[in-house]
N, C-alpha and C positions, 0 to 999 in steps of 0.2 A: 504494500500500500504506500502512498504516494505521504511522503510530511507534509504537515498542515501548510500550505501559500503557496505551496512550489510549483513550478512551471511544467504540466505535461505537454509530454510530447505522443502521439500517436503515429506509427509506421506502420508498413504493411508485414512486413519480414524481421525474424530475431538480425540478421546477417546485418539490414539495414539500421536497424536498432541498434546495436553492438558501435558502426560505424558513427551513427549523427551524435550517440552519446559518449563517447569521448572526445568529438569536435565539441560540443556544446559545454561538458563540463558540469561544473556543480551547479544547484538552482534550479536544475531538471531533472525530470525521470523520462525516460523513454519507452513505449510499451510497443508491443507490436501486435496487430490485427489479426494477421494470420490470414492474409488477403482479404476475399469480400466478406463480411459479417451477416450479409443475408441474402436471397434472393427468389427469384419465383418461385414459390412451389411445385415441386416434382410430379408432385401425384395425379394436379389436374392443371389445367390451361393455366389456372390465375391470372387471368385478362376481363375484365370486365367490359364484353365487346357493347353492352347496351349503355354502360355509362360511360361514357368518354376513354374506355382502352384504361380505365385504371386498372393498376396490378395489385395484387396480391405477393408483399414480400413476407420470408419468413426468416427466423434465425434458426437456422440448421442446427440439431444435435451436437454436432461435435464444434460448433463453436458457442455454442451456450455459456459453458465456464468462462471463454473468453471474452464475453458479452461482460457478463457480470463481475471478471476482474478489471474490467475498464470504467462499468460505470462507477464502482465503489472511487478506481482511480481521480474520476470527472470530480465527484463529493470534494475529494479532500484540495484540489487541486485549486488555486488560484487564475490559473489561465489557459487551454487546454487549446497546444498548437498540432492541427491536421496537416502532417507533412506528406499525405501521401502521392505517388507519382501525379506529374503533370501534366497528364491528359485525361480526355475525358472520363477513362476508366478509373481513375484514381481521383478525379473532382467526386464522379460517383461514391467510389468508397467514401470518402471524405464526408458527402451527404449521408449516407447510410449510418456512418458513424454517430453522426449530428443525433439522427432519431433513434438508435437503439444504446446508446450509451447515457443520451438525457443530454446532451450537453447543453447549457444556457446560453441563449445569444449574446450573454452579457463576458463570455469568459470564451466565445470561440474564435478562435484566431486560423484562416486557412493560411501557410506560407508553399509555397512552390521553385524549388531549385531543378536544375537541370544535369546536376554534379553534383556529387556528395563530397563536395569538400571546402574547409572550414571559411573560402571567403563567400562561395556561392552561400553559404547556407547561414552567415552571418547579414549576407546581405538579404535573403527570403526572410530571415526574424525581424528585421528591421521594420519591414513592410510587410504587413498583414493584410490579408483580403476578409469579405467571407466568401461565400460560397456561391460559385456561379452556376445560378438556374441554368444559363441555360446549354452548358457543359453536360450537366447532369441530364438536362431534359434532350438532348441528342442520345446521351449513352441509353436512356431507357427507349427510347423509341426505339433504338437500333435490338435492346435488346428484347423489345415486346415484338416485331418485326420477325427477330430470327423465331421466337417462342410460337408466334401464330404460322408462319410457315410449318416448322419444322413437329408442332403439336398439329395442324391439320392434315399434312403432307403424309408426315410418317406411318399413320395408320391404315393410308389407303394403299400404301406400299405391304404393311401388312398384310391386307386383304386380299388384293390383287396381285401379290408374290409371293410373299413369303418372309414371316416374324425378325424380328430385330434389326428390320431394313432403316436408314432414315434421309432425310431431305432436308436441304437448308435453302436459302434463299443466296447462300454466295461457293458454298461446297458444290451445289449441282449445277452451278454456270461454271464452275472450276473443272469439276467432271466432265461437263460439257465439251469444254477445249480438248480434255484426253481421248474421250472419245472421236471427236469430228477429226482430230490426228490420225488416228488410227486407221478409221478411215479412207482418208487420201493416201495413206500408204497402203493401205488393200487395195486402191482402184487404180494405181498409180503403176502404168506402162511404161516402163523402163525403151528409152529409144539411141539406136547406136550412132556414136558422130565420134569423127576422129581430127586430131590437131599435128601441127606437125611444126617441128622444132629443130635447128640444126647448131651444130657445135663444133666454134672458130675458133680461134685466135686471131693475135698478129702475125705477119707471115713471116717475123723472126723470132717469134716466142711461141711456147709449148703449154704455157698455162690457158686454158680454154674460158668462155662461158658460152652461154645460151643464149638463142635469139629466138623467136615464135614469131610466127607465119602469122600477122592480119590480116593482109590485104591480100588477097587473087586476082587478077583483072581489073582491079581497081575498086572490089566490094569486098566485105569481110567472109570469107571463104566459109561455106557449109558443103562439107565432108562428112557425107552419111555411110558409108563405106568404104572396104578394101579396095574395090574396084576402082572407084575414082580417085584413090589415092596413090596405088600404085605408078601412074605413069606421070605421074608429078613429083614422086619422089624419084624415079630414073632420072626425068631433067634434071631436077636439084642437085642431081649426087653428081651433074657433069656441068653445074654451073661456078660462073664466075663469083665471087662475093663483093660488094665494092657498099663503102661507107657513105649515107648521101646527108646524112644531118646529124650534129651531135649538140644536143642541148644540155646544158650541166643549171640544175638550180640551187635554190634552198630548200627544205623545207622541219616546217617546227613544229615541234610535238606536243603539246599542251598535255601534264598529267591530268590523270582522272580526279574526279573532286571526292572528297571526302565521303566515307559512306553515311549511308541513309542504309534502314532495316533491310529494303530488298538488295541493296547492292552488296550488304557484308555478308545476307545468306548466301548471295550468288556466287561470290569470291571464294566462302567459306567450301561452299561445296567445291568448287574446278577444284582448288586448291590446297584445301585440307580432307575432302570428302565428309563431312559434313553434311550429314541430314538439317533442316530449316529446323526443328524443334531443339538438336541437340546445340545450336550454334545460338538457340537462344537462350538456352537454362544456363550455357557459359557466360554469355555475354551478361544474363543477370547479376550472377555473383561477382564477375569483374565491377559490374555498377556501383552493387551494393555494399562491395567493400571484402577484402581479405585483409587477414593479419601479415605485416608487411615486418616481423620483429620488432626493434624498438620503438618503428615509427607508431606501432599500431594498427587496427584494422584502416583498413585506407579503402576508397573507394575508384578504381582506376581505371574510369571510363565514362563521358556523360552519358545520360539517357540513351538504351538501346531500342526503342521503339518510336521510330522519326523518319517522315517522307522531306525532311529538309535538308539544304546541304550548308547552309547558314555557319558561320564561324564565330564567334564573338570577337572585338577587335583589340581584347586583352591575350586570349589563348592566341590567336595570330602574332602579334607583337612576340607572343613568348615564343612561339615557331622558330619570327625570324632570325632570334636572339640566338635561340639555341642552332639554327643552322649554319648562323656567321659564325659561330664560334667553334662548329666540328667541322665542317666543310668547305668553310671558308665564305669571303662577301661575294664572291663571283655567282655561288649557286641561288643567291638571293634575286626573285625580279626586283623590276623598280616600285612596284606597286604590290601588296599584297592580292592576292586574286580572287574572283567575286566569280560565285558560281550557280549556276540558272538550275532549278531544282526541275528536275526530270518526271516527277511523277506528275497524273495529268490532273488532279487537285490536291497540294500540298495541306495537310490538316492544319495541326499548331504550326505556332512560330517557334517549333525548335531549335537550336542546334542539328548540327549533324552527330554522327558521333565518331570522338576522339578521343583521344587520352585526356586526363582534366590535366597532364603535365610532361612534356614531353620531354622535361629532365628526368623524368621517371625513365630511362630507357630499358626495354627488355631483357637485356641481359642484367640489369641493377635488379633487376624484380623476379627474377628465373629463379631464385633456391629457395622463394616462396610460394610459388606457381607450382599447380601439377601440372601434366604436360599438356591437355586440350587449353586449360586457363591458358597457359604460355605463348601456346602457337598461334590462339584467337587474338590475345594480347600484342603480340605481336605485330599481325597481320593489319587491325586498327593502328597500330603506332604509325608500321612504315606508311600506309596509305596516307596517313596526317600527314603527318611530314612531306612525302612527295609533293601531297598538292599542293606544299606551298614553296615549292619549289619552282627556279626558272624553265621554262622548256626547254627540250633537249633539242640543239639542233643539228639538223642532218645534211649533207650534200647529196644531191640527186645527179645522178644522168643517165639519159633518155636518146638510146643511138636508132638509129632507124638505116635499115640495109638492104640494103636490094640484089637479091639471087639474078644472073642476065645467062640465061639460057647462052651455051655455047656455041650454038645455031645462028644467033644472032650476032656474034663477036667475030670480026675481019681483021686478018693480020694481028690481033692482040687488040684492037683498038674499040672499046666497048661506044655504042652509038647513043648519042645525046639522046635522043628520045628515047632508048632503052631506060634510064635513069631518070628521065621525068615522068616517064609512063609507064612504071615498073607492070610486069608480070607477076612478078612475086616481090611484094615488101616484107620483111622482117622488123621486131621491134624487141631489142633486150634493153632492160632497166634495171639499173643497181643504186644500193644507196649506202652511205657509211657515216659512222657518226660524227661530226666534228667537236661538239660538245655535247657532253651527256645530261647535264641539267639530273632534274630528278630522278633519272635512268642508275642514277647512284645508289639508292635508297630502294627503289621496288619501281617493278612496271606490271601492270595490269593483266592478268590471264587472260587470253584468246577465248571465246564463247568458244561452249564446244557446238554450235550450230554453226561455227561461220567456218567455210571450206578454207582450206589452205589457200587457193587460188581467187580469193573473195580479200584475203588480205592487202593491207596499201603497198607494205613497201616489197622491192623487189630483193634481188639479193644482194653481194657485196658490192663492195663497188668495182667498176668495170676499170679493164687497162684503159689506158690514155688513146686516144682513136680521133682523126682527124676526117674532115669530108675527102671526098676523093680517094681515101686508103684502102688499100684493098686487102682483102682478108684469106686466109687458109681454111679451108672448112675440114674438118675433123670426119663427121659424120652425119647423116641425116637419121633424125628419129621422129619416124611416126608413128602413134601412137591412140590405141582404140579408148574408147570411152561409154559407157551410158549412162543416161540422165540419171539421179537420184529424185527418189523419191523426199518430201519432207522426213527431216529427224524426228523421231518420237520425243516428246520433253523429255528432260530431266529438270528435277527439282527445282535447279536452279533456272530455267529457259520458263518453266510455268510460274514461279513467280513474277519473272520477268514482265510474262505474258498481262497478268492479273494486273501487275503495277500498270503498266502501258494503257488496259484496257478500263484503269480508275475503275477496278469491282475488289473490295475487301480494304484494309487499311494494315500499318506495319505490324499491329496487335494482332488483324489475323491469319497472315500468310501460315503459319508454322502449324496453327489449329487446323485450317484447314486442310493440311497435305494433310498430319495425321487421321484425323476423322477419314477422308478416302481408307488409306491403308486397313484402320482398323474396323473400316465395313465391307470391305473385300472387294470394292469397287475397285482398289487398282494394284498391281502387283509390280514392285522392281525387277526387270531385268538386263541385266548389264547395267547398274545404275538408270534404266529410261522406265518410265512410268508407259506401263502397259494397264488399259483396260480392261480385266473381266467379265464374262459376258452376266456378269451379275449386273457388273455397271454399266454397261451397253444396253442392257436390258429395262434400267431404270430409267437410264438415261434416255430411251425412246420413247419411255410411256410419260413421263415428264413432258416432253419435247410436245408430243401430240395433245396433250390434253393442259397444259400451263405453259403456253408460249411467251409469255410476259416474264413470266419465273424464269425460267429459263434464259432469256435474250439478253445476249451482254450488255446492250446499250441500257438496255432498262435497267438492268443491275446498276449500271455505273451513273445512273439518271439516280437511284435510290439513293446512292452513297453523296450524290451533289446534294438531295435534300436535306441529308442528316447534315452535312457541312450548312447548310443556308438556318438547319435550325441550332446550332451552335453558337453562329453570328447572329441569333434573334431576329432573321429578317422572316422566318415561318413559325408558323403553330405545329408543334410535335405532335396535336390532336391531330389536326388537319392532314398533316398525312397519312398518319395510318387511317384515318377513312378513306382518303381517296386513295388506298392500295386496298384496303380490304375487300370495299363493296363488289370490286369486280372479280377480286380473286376466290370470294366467297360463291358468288354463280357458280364460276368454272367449276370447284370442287364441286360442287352438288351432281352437276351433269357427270363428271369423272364418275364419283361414288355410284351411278344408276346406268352408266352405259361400259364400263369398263370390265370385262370378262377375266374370271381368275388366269394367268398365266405361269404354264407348267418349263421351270428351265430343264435342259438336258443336261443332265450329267455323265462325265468322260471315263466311259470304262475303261478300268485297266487291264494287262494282260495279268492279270493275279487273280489267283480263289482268296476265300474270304478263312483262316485258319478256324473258325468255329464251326460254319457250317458248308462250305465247298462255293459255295456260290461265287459268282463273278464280283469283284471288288469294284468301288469307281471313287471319281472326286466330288466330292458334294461342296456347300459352303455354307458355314455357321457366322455364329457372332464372331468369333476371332479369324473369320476367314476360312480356308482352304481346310479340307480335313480328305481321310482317307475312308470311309462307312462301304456297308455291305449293300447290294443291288437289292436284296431283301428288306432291308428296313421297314416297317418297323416291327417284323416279326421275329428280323435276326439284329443286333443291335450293337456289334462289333463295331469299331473307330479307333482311329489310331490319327497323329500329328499328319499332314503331311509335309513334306521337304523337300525343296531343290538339291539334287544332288549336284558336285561341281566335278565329278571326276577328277578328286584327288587323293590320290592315299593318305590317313591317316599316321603320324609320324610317329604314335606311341606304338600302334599293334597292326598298320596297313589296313583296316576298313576304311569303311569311304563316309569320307566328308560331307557332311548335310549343311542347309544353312538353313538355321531355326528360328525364333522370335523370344524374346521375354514377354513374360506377362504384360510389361509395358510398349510393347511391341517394337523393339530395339532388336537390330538383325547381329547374330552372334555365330558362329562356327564352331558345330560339335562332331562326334564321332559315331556313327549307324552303329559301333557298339556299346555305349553307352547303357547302363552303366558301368557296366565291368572295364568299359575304357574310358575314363575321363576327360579324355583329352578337349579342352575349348580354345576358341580366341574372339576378339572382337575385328580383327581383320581380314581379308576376306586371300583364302588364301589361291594363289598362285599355281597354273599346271607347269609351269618349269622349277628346278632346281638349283641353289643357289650356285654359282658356280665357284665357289671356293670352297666348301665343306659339302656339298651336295643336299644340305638342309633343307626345310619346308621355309619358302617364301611367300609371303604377306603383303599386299598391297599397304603401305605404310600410308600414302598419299597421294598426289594428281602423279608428282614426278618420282618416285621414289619405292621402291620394295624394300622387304628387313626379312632378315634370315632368322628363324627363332631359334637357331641351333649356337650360330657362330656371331649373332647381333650384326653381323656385314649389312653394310645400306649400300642397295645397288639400283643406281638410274633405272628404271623403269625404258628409256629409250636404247639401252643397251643389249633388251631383252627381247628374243623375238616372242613374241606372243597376243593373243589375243585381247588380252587383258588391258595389254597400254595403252589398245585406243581408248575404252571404256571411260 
């Protein structure tokens, strides 16, 4: 209990508590919430749709006690400051707080920092708010919204599929996208074309490069087979080469801006493979503060849920400070740099997020850190720092070459109009850095959707090459090709997508990948989100019968209202009527014309060990299972698992990839239990090549031998695995 006068403080989290009450010091107690303190009832709607959409909250069982050692706290307390997070979800708590702890208006202080550390948070106590309606009044719409979709929705999914299904109003346009991918790669006619590429030198050097074929005739050459390729590569292989333009420029590289919630999932994944949920439970506890030794628990990171890329222009100062002073003033711009926030409606005026201190360097903070803390930590540090770094500049040159058929060439002497009217033009481009600018510090991972050949720059930079010089050609390589089809998402490419397409906000990217997974709508393969035809199946009866629900612009129209009733410029009432009324018809017609739908399930070549019968793949509340063709007379189940065909390294069974009860993908052993053997990474069909050990996808770049610890490139390996 709190001493009679003294200042509470209310957090969400012990971690957070721990951290603002040794900034803050004596005069205060600190408690913590234990997140949200109440909310709709589970058991029925709790929307009151005839009286204005009021809800129905409650204080959950298990935070009961925690209820009632706050409000004793409120009693003794003199001034009771609500520091919970600084967005809507946390204005919310903060209101919640207001009403089930009793606070008095006369003793409540809301304060809001964006960093937990001692100047931020001396500066939120300074200035006390209260409590904004209408923060609060967006977070409950949005969250009576999901309630009324996801409470009408889910049980007609019941009916007409099959039990423990559910639907949301931003999970099944999410869905959506994975599915309508899929798709276009089902329908998706792969067509043959080929390009052609020849490799020169200078006529008195031996080091080569590239050049590629644009021009034919004077249009950009389509080459749909061997046929019309071949007797253009016999000319080529008997022409002349001759150089008719060489352009050298600049060009400057501007680093990426600091992250925002989607950019650090998307980095976290290329980069560290990182699941969106796992990169945020890290990122939490970097916020909310680790014990840092004598410093204390320290908070080392502002706010990780932010569609802004905003700086504050003290952390920037402190940037530039600390990069003149390790890198020197050359790497410094002249201007600190302002960066245009990419998502297509930015909520708060956050920060982005960065270190609260970029003297804190990674390696000062590593014997505190376990190792995901470290390498997320990290990962935010460099990106800070880069962006405010100068760009790195590069030299270009851009030769352009003309093949002159030997046909065409008299006595040696190639004809002026052969070269203003080329047959075949050539085009190699190279670039090299001159200055590397933030290229020091970290450069941004390649989407793994974007082709090689889709990249800016080309390759090194080219030998020195004047007009007129003629060249030695090495060999001609043509070269077949077919179109690809669209990439199936990954993680990180669907958030993407979601930000892009303004449906969901940075709070819910992570909920919603999980919820897919944990309803068996979508399954990883090779890291790419594949849909189920569980989620195909919902996803089409959706489609046909809730096309509003369903339509991304509509989604993303939903997410601009909750923003417009945030700013007070809409009635939170008002909208959910004008969503409901129409949404409410549709179901009724669903509910009365919608026929039960029977999914097929995938027999395997297995009997069933209790009763002989044929085995198949069904799918429950946690997804995928193994049940008998009999059910429910015979009632045998068993896990199912991807195998990955690899031996196991304690006793050679084969390697499964399983789930925890919190659905976290882990790697165990088909004999299990008698063999123990686990990992959390996913392992590798080649062997390491220095002890012969089992290897581990460690990261984007990187394998590890669990035998002999050796880290070995991943691009040194041939394998399957490395595109992944």
């Amino acid at each position: 209990m709190s001493e009679k006068g003294t200042r509470l403080v209310i957090v969400e989290s012990p971690a957070k508590a721990r951290t603002v009450g040794r900034i803050l010091g004596r005069g205060f107690t600190v408690k913590a919430s234990i997140g949200h303190v109440r909310d709709l009832l589970k058991s029925q709607l709790a929307v009151d749709i005839e009286n204005g959409f009021q809800p129905t909250y409650r204080v959950p069982k298990e935070k009961q006690a925690v209820v009632r050692e706050l409000r004793e706290a409120v009693k003794e307390a003199a001034e009771v400051y609500l520091a919970t997070d600084p967005d809507r979800e946390g204005e919310a708590i903060a209101w919640h707080l207001t009403e089930v702890a009793n606070i008095p208006a006369s003793k409540l202080r809301r304060v809001v920092f964006h960093e937990i550390t001692e100047p931020a948070i001396r500066e939120a106590f300074a200035h006390p708010r209260g409590i904004d309606m209408q923060l609060v009044n967006a977070q409950q719409a949005r969250r009576i919204l999901d309630r009324l979709v996801g409470y009408k929705l889910s049980p007609l999914l019941w009916e007409k599929i099959r039990g423990r299904l559910s639907a949301g109003r931003v999970q099944s346009v999410a869905l959506r996208l994975v599915v309508e991918r899929e798709r276009e790669i089902q329908a998706f006619v792969p067509e043959e074309y080929w390009t052609i590429a020849v490799e020169l030198s200078k006529l008195d050097e031996e080091r080569t490069f590239r050049a590629r074929l644009v021009r034919y005739l004077g249009v950009e050459p389509e080459l749909k087979n061997e046929e019309q390729v071949r007797p253009l590569v016999a000319e080529l292989e008997d022409a002349l080469y001759v150089v008719v333009s060489v352009k050298k420029g600049e060009r400057r590289r501007r680093p990426a801006a600091p992250f925002t919630t989607s950019t650090m999932q998307q980095e976290a994944s290329r980069r560290l493979g990182f699941t969106a949920r796992r990169t945020m439970a890290v990122a939490q506890q970097l916020y909310e503060g680790l014990p840092l030794g004598e410093e204390g628990s320290v908070g080392l990171i502002t706010y990780m849920r932010t569609d802004s890329t905003n700086i504050s222009p003290l952390a920037q100062e402190e940037a530039r400070r600390f990069i003149a002073q390790t890198y020197g003033e050359g790497l410094l711009p002249p201007e600190p740099p302002v960066y245009k926030t990419r998502a297509r409606i930015a909520q708060e005026a956050h920060e982005a997020i960065r270190p609260t201190s970029v003297f804190r360097t990674p390696e000062s903070v590593k014997p505190y850190l376990d190792r995901d803390q470290y390498r997320l930590y990290e990962l935010i540090w460099k990106r800070f720092v880069a962006s405010q770094m100068a760009p790195a500049v590069l030299d270009t040159m851009t030769v352009e070459i003309v093949a002159v058929p030997r046909a065409l060439v008299a006595d040696g002497e190639i004809p002026l109009e052969a070269l203003e009217n080329p047959r075949y033009l050539f085009r190699a481009t190279g670039s090299a850095i001159r200055f590397p600018g933030f290229l020091v510090v970290y450069e941004e991972t390649r989407d793994e959707d974007v082709k090689p050949e889709e990249e800016e720059e080309g390759g090194g930079l080219l030998p020195p090459l004047d007009p007129q010089e003629r060249l030695r050609l090495w060999q001609v390589l043509p070269e077949q090709h077919f179109t690809q089809p669209p990439p199936r998402y990954t993680e990180a490419s669907l958030i993407k997508a979601l930000e892009e397409y303004g449906i969901g906000r940075p709070s819910t990217y992570a909920p919603i990948l999980s919820t897919l997974f944990q309803r068996g709508y979508v399954e990883r393969v090779d890291k790419r989100l594949v849909p189920t035809p569980l989620g195909i199946t919902v996803t089409d009866l959706l489609i046909q019968h809730f096309p509003d629900i369903m339509d991304v612009n509509f989604t993303a129209r939903m997410e601009e209202d909750l923003d417009r009733i945030a700013a007070g410029e809409v009635d939170w009432v008002e909208v959910l009527r004008q969503f409901y009324g129409p949404f409410e018809q549709r179901l009724q017609v669903a509910l009365a014309g919608i026929q039960k739908i029977s999914l097929d399930h995938e027999v395997l070549d297995e009997q069933c060990p209790e009763c002989g019968a044929p085995l198949q793949i069904r799918y429950g509340r946690f997804g995928k299972f193994v049940g008998c063709t009999r059910f429910p007379e015979c009632r045998y189940a068993r896990p199912f698992y991807n195998k990955l065909g690899v031996p196991c390294p304690q006793c050679g069974g084969e390697l499964l990839e399983k789930k925890t009860k919190r659905g976290r993908t882990f790697y165990g052993c088909s004999n299990w239990p008698t063999c123990n053997f686990t990992t959390w990474k996913r392992p590798l069909t080649v062997r390491c090549p220095h002890c012969g050990g089992l290897l581990v996808q460690d990261d984007r770049e990187n394998a590890r031998c669990l035998k002999c610890e050796a880290t070995v490139p991943l691009a040194e390996l041939e394998l399957e695995e490395a595109g992944q």
